[in-house]
MITOR-536331 format. One record per residue: residue in one letter; x, y, z of N, C-alpha, C in turn. Coordinates in nm, 2 decimals. Each point is the difference from the previous one (the first is absolute). Layout:
N
> A/X/Y/Z/X/Y/Z/X/Y/Z $
...
% end
This chain:
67
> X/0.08/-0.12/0.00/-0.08/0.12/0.00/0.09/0.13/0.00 $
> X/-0.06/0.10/-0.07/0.08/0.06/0.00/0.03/0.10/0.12 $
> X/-0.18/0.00/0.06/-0.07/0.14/0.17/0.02/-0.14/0.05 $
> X/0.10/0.00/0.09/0.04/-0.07/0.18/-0.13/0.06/0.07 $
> X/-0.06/0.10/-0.03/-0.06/0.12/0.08/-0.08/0.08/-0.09 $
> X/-0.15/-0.02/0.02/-0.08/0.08/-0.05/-0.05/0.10/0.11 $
> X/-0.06/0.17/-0.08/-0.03/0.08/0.10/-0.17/-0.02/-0.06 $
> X/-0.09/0.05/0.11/-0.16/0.04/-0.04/-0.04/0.15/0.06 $
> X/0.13/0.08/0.03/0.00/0.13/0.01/-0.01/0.10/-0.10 $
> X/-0.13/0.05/0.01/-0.01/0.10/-0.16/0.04/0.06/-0.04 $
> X/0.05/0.00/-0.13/0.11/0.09/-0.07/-0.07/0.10/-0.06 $
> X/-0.02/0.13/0.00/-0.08/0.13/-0.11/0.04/-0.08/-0.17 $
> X/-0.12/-0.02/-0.03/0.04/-0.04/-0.15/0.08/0.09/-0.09 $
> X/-0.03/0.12/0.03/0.05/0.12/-0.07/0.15/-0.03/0.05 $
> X/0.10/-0.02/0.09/0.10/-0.04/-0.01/0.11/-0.14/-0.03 $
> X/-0.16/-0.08/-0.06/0.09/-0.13/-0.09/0.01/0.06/-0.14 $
> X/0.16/-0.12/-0.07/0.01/0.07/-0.14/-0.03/-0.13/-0.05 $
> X/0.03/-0.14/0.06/-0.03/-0.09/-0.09/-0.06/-0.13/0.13 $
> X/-0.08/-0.07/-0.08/-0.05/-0.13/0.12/0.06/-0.11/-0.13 $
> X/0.05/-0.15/0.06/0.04/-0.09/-0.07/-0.07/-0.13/0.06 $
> X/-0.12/-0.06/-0.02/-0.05/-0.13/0.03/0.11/-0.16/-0.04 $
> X/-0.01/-0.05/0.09/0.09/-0.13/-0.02/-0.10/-0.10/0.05 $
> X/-0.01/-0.06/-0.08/-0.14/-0.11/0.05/0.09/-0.12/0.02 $
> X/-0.09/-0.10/0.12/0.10/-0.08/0.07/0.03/-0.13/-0.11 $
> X/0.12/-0.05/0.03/0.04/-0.15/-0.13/0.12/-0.04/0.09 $
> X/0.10/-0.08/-0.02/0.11/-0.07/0.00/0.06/0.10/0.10 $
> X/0.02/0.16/-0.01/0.09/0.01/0.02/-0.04/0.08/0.13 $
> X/-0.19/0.01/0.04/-0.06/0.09/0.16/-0.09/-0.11/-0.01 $
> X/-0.06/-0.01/0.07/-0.12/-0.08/0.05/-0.13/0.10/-0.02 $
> X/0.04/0.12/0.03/-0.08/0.13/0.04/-0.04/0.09/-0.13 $
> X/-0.08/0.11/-0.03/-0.01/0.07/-0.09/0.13/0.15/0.06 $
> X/0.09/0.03/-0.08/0.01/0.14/0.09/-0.01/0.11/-0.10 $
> X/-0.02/0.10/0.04/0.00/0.16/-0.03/0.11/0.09/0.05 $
> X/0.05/-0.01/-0.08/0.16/0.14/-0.01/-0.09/0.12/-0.02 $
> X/0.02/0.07/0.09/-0.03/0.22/-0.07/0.14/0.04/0.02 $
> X/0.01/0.07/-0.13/0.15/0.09/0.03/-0.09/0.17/-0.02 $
> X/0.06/0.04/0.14/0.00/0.15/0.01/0.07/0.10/-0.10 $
> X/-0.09/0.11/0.00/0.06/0.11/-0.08/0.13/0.04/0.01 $
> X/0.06/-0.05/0.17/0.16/0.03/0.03/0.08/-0.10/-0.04 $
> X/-0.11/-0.13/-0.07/0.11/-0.12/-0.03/0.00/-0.09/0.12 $
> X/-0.06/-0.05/0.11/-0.03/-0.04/0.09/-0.06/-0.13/-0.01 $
> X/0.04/-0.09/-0.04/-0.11/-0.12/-0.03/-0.02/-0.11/0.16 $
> X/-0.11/-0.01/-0.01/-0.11/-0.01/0.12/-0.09/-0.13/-0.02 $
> X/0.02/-0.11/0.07/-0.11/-0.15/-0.07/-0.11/0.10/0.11 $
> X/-0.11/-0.02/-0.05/-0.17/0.03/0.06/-0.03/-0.16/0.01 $
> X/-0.11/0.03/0.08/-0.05/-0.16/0.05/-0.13/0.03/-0.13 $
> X/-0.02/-0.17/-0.03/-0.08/0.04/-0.14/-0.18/-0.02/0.08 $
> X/-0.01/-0.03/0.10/-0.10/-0.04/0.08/-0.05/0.12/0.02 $
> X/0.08/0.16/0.00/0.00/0.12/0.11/-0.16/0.04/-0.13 $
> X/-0.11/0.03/0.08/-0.05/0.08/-0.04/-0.01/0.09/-0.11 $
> X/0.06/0.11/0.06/0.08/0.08/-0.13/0.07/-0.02/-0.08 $
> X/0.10/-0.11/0.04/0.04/-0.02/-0.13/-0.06/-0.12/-0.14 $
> X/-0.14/-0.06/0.11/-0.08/-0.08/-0.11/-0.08/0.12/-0.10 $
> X/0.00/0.17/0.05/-0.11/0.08/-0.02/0.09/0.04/-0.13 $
> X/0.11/0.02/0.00/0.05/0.08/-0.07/0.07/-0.15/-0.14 $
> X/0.03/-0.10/0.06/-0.02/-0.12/-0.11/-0.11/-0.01/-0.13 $
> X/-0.09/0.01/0.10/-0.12/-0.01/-0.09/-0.04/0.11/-0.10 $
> X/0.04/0.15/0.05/0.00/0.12/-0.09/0.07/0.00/-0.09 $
> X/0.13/-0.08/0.00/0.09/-0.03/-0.10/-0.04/-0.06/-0.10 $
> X/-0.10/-0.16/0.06/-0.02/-0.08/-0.11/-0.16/0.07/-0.05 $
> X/-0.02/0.05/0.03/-0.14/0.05/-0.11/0.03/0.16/-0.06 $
> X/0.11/0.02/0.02/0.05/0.14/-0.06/0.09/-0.05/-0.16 $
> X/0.05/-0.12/0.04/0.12/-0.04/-0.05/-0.02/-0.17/-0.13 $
> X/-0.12/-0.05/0.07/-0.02/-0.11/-0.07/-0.11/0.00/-0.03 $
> X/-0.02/-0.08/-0.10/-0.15/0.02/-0.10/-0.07/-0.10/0.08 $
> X/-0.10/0.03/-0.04/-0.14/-0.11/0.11/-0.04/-0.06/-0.11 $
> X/-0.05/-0.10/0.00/-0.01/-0.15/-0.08/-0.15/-0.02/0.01 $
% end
């Protein structure tokens, strides 16, 4: 894995620049979520956290076509 350590402390979206999903296989058991900050700060979020399921899901219907 890559997050030893996931946070579910809210990050202001306005100060993420990128989020990276890693869905679990061979190499986590787990799904994780990378955010790297506008200062370059990269941060695993717990993929469970609330907010960060709120702001997942704004991604995938902003971002992928509905079927």
């Amino acid at each position: 894995c890559r997050c030893p350590r996931a946070m579910s402390q809210v990050i202001p979206p306005r100060r993420l620049a990128r989020l990276e999903l890693v869905a679990e296989g061979p190499h986590c058991a787990v799904p994780e979520v990378i955010a790297t900050t506008k200062d370059g700060q990269m941060v695993c979020l717990s993929p469970s956290a609330p907010w960060v399921k709120l702001i997942l899901t704004g991604i995938r219907n902003r971002y992928l076509p509905r079927a």
